[in-house]
C-alpha positions in Angstrom: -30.3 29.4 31.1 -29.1 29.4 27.4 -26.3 27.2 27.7 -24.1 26.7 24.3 -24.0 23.7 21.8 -21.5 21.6 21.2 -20.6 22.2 17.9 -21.7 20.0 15.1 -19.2 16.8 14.3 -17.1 17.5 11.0 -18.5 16.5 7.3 -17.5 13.0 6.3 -14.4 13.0 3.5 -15.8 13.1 0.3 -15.2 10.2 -1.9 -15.0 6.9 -1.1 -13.4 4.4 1.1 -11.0 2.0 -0.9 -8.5 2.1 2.0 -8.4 -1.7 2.2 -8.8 -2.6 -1.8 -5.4 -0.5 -2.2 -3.8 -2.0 0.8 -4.8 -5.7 -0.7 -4.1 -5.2 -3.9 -0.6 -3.8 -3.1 0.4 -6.8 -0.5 -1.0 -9.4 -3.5 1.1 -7.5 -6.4 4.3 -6.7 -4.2 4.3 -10.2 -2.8 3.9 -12.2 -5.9 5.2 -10.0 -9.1 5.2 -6.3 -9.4 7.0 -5.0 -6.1 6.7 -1.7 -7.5 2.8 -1.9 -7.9 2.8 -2.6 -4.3 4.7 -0.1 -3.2 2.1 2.3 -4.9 -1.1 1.0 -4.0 0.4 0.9 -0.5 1.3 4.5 -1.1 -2.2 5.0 -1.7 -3.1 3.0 1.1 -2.0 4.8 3.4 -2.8 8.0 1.7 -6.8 6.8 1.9 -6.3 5.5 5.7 -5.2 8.8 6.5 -8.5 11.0 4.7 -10.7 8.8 5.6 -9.0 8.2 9.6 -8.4 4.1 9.1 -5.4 2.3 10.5 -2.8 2.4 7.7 -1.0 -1.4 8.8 -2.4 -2.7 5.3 -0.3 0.3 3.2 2.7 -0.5 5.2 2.8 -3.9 4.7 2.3 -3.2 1.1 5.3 -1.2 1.4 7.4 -3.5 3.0 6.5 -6.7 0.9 7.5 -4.3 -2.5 10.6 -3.5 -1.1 11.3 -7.1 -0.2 10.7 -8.4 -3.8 12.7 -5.7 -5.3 15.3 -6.7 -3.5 14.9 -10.4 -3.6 14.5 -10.1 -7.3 17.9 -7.9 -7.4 19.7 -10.8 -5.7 18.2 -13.5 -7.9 19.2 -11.6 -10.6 22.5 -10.8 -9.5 23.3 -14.5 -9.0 22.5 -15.3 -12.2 19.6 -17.0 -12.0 17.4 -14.5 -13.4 17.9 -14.4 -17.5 18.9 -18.2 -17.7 17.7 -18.1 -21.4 20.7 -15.9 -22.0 23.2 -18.2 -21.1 22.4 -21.2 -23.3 
């Protein structure tokens, strides 16, 4: 007649959420200026989707969006476009 319990669901991760703040933050930086800022906050990102069990789509395209302005900014600069104040 005793029948068992289910166990008790697992302690919420201590801390606090700021899955989505990183994930903005890095897709705003690594789109408009710093593409290495946004591949760290989406590194973090992800990192708090993970503890906290969010999807991690906003650290990935973070990510991506870093990488893509370090290496539009590599071929900008490669053309020579990107110290023009040099060549005056």
């Amino acid at each position: 007649m005793n029948a068992p319990y289910p166990p008790p669901p697992p302690p919420p991760a201590a801390g606090r959420d700021r899955t989505t703040l990183w994930g903005v933050l890095g897709i705003v930086l690594g789109l408009i200026c710093c593409g290495i800022l946004g591949i760290i906050f989406g590194y973090l990102s992800i990192r708090d989707a993970r503890r906290f069990g969010n999807s991690p789509v906003l650290g990935y395209v973070a990510i991506a969006l870093g990488v893509i302005n370090i290496i539009g900014n590599a071929i900008w600069r490669a053309t020579g476009h990107g110290m023009y104040w040099y060549n005056r």
